[in-house]
N, C-alpha and C positions, 0 to 999 in steps of 0.2 A: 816110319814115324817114331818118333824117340817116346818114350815112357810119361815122358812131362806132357806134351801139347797132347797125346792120347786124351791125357787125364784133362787140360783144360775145356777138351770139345767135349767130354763125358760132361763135365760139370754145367759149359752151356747149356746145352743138350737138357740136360736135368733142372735147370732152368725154368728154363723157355716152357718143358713140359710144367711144372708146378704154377707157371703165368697165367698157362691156358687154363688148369683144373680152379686154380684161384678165380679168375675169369669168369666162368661157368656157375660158379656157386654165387655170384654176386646180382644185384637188379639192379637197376638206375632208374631212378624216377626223377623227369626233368619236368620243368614248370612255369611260370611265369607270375611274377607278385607286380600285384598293379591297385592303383586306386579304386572308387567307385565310379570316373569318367575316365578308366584305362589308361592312366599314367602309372608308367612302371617307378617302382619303389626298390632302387638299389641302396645294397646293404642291409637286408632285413636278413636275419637271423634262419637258419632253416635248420631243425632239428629231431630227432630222430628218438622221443620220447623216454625215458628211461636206460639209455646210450650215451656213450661218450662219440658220436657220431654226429657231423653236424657240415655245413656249409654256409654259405651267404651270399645273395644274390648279385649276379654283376651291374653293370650301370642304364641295362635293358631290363633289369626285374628277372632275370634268367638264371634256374639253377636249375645244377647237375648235385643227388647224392646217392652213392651209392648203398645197398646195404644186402644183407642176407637175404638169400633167394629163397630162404629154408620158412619165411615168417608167413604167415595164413592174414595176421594182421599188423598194419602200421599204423602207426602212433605219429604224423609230423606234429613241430611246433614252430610256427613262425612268431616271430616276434622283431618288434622296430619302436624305437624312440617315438613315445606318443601313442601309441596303438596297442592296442589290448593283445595278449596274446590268443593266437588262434590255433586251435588242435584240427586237425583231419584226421577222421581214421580212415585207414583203406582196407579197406576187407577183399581176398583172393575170389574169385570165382572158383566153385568146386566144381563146375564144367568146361570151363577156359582156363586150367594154372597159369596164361599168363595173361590173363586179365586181371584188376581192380576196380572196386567199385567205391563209391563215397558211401559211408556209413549214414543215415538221415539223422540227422539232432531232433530230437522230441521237444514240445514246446516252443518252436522259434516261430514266433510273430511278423507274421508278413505284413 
């Protein structure tokens, strides 16, 4: 094999491997935005708190975003024409690292 293609399998190669370690450090937390009678709500904003990170729901209310796997707690912000925005936090379980849990809001009136 000649000197060039050595080097461009090296480079795939190196690649491919930085894909997988990038891969590995990341979480997906996927979801669903829907009404209060379960009509899903496409195009609503999905955002990732103090981040330039973000997404927006498909035409099922369905998102995918990905973010650091390294964070103990998440911050989303949804937000849609008309509707107030809404925070979730997620907090890690420190007996399951790959679980989360919904933070409870103090004061919310049932």
């Amino acid at each position: 094999m000649t000197k060039k293609i050595k080097l461009v399998y090296l480079f795939i190669l190196f690649s491919s491997f930085i894909s997988l370690l990038h891969a590995q450090e990341e979480l997906v937390i996927a979801g669903q935005i829907t009404e209060k009678d379960s009509l899903p709500i496409a195009g609503t904003s999905v955002v990732l708190k103090g981040a330039s990170i973000g997404t927006v729901s498909n035409f099922d209310g369905r998102y995918n975003i990905s973010i650091d796997n390294k964070m103990d707690t998440i911050v989303l912000q949804y937000s849609f024409i008309g509707f107030r925005v809404k925070e979730v936090t997620l907090i890690r379980d420190q007996n399951d690292p790959k679980k989360f849990y919904i933070k409870k809001e103090k004061n919310v009136k049932r």
